[in-house]
C-alpha positions as CSV (number, residue, x, y, z in Angstrom):
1,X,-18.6,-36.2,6.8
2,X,-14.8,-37.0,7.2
3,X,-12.8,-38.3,10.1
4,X,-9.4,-39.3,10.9
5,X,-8.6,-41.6,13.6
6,X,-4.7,-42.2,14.5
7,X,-4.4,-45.3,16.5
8,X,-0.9,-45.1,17.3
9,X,-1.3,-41.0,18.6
10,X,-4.7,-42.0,20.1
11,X,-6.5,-39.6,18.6
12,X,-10.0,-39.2,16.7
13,X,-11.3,-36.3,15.1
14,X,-14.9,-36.0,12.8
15,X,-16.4,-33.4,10.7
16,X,-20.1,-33.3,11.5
17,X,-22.6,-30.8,10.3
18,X,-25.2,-29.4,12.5
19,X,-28.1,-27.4,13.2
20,X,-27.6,-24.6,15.5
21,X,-31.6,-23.6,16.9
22,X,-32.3,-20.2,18.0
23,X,-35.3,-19.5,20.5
24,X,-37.8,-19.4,17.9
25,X,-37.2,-22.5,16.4
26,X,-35.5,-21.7,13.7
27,X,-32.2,-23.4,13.0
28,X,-28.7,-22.6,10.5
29,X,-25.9,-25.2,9.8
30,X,-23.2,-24.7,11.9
31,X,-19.8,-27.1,10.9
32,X,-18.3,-28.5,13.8
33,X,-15.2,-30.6,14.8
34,X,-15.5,-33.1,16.9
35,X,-12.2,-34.4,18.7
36,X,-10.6,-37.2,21.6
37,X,-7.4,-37.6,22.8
38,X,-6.2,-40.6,24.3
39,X,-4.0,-38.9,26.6
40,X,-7.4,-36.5,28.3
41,X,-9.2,-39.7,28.2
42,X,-12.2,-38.4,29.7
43,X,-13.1,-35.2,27.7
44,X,-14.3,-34.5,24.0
45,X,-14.0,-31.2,22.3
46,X,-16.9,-29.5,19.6
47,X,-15.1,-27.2,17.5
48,X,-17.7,-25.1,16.1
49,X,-16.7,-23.0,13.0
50,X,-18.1,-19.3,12.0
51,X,-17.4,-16.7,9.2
52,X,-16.4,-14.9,12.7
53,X,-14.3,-17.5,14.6
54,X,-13.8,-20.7,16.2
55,X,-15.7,-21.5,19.5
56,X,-14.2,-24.9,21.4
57,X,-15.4,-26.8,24.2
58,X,-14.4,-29.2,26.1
59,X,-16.6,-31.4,28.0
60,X,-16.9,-35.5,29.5
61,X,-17.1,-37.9,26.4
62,X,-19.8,-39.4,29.2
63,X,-22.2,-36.9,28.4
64,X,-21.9,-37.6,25.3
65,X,-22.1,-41.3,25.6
66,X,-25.1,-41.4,28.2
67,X,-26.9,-38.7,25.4
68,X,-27.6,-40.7,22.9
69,X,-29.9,-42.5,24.7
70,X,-31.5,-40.6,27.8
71,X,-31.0,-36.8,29.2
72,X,-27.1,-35.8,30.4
73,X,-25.6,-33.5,32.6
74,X,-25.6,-30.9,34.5
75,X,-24.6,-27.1,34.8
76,X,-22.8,-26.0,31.8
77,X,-23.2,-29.0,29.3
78,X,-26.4,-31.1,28.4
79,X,-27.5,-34.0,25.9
80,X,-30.5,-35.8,25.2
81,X,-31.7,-37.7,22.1
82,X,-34.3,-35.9,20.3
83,X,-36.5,-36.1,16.8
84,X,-35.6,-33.2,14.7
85,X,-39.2,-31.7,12.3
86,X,-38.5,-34.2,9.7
87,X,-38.8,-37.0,12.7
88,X,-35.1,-38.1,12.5
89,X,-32.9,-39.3,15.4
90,X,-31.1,-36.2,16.6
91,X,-28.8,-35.8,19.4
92,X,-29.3,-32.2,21.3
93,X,-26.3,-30.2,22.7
94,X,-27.0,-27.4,24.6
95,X,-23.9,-25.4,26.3
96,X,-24.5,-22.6,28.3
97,X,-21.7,-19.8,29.5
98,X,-21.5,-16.6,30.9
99,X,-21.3,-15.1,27.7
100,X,-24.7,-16.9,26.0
101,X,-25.7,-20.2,25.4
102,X,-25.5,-22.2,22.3
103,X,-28.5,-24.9,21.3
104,X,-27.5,-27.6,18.9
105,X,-28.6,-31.0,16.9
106,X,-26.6,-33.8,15.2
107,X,-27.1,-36.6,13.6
108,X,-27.8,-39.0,16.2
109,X,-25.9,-41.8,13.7
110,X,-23.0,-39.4,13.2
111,X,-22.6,-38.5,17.1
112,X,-22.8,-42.7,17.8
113,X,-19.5,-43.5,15.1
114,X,-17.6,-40.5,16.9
115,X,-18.9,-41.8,20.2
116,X,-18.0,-45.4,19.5
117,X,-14.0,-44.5,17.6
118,X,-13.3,-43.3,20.6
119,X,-14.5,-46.1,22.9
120,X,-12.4,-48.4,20.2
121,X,-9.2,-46.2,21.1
122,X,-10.1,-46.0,24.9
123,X,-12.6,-48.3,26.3
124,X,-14.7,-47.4,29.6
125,X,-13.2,-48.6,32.9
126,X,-9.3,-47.9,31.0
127,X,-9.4,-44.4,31.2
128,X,-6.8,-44.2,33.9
129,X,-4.1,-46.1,31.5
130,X,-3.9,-43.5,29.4
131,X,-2.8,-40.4,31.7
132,X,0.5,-39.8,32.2
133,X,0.5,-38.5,35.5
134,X,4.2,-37.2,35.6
135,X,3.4,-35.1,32.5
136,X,0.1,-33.9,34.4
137,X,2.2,-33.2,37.3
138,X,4.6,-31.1,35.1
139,X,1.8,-29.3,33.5
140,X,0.1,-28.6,37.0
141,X,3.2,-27.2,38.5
142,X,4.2,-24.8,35.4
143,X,0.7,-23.4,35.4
């Protein structure tokens, strides 16, 4: 496992391995990024890397706050703790597109110290200091 956290840029970034889980059961390791920028203060990124390609997505860092301890979300993105067959603490990611759906586990202690550097850089309830609405703005009206 390696991360990088850069207080002054606000951002956090950690390696974690996981287990990708097919519907038979069976499961692969699958590499993954995990990433938070202060300045999207709401939204985490999973990074997942192939012999193929890279697959992001972005979803609320809520989801996967609230999933380490009970079931999140709804549509696209969920998380729920989880015992993998060896009866450690897991943390399930399931993400579901048009295209296919993806069915994941990670350490449950790795997904807690990503979950908790990025709490240290932006705390719940602060979120809203850290957008800069004029560059928002900007970006909304180029688009």
């Amino acid at each position: 496992m390696t991360f990088n956290r850069s207080a002054s840029s606000g951002i956090v970034t950690q390696e974690v391995t996981m287990r990708c889980v097919d519907s038979e059961g069976e499961s692969v390791v699958l590499e993954a990024t995990l990433g938070y920028h202060a300045t999207d203060p709401y939204a985490v990124t999973a990074t997942f890397r192939t012999e193929i390609c890279e697959v992001v997505w972005t979803f609320a860092r809520e989801l996967l706050t609230q999933g380490l301890t009970d079931p999140a979300g709804e549509g696209d993105v969920h998380v729920w703790p989880c015992l993998d067959a060896n009866g450690r603490a897991v943390v399930i990611i399931e993400l579901s597109s048009p295209d296919g759906e993806l069915l994941v586990q990670a350490p449950t202690a790795e997904i807690t110290r990503f979950v908790n550097r990025t709490l240290a850089c932006v705390p719940v309830g602060t979120e809203s200091m850290h957008i800069d609405v004029d560059q928002l703005i900007g970006q909304l009206l180029t688009a």
